[in-house]
C-alpha positions, 0 to 999 in steps of 0.5 A: 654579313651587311655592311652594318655589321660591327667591326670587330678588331680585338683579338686573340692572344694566340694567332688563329691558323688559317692557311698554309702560310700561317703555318710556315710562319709558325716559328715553335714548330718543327717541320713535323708539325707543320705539316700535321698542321696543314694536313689537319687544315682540311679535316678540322671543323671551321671554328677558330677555337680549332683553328686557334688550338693549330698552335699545338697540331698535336693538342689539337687533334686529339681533341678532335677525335675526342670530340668526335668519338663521344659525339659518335657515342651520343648519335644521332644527337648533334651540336648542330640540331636545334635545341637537342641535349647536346646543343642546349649543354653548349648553349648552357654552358656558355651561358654560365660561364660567360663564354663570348665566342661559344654563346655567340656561335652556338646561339647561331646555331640554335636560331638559324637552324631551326628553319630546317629542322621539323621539331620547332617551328622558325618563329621559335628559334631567337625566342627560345634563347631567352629562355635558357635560364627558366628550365621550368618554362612550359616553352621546353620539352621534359627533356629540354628542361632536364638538359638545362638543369644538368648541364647546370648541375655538373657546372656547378658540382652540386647535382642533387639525388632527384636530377641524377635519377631523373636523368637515369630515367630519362638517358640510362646509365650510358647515356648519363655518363657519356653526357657528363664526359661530353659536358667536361669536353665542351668545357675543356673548349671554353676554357681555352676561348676565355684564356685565350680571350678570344672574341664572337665576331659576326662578321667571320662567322663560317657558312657551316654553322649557318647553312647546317641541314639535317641532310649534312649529318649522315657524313658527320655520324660516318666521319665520327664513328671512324673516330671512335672505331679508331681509339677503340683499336688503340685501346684493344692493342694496349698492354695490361699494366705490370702485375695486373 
């Protein structure tokens, strides 16, 4: 960032765990965790609410395979494409709630990954921003205004008969479902951020988010089919339940 930038000195109320010695100096956990912790270092994706949920290593790898099976489930959709469902639900969401660190970095993503993504044009990528909360705007796509109004709906537990049949028109009874599970699991994110009151600090912002292209996703859809693959083999060895 320049040298600009604001400094930002507010912080969390849980430390964000960055490196090994971070780790070691965590005193609630055991030497099992320490090391799933750093273990868990090299495979999480760099944002500080996952660098935050290390205090729990165990809590926060089943949020990563959660996050990553039901992003495998809404492929070749990805948080990081500009302006698609699932980013537009995190944008939204975070709209709604007030959520700072998530509006922030995924405002972010939605602008600068515009200028490497075909569907819009760069001039486009701040501008639509501003737009989040008019989903009737001719600036959106049918299903860019249908995701707005959604995403809404299930954050306010009210979603009317003519929204729910539009979506099932638009995604399928699959895709519908799995868009409100994925929605309650970006929530479950936030919640965590506003406990935790963790700020948006545009000096710390990682490269990842900034320099995402479209050539990166073939490594994200391979890494989050294994995840699903995986929780589908813990599912299949799963006994039945007693008298069932």
């Amino acid at each position: 960032m320049t040298e600009d930038s604001p400094k930002q000195t507010k912080r969390p109320r849980l430390p964000y765990i960055h490196t090994n010695a971070d780790i070691d100096n965590m005193s609630h956990l055991s030497e099992e965790e320490k090391a799933l912790a750093k273990k868990s270092l090299k495979k999480t994706t760099p944002t500080d609410t996952l660098f935050l949920m290390l205090n729990d290593p165990e809590l926060q790898a089943l949020f990563q395979v959660n996050e990553r099976s039901i992003e495998s489930l809404l492929a070749p959709d990805y948080q990081a494409q500009a302006y698609s469902p699932m980013t537009l639900f995190c944008l939204e969401l975070a709209r709604l709630t007030k959520c700072e660190f998530m509006l922030g970095n995924f405002a972010l993503i939605a602008a600068t990954s515009v200028k490497s993504q075909s569907d819009l044009r760069p001039a486009l990528g701040a501008p639509l921003l501003a737009m989040l909360g008019c989903p009737d705007s001719d600036c959106w796509t049918d299903e860019q205004r249908l995701s707005l109004k959604f995403v809404r709906a299930c954050h306010e537990h009210s979603m009317p008969e003519e929204l729910f049949n539009e979506a099932l028109e638009t995604w399928g009874k699959k895709k519908t479902l799995r868009h409100i599970y994925f929605i309650g699991l970006v929530n479950t994110a936030y919640m965590i951020t506003k406990a935790c009151d963790m700020p948006w600090d545009i000096n710390t912002v990682p490269e990842f988010y900034i320099n995402f292209t479209p050539e990166s996703l073939p490594f994200f859809y391979t890494l989050n089919e294994k995840a699903l693959n995986g929780v589908m083999k813990v599912w299949d060895s799963t006994p039945d339940l007693p008298g069932l």
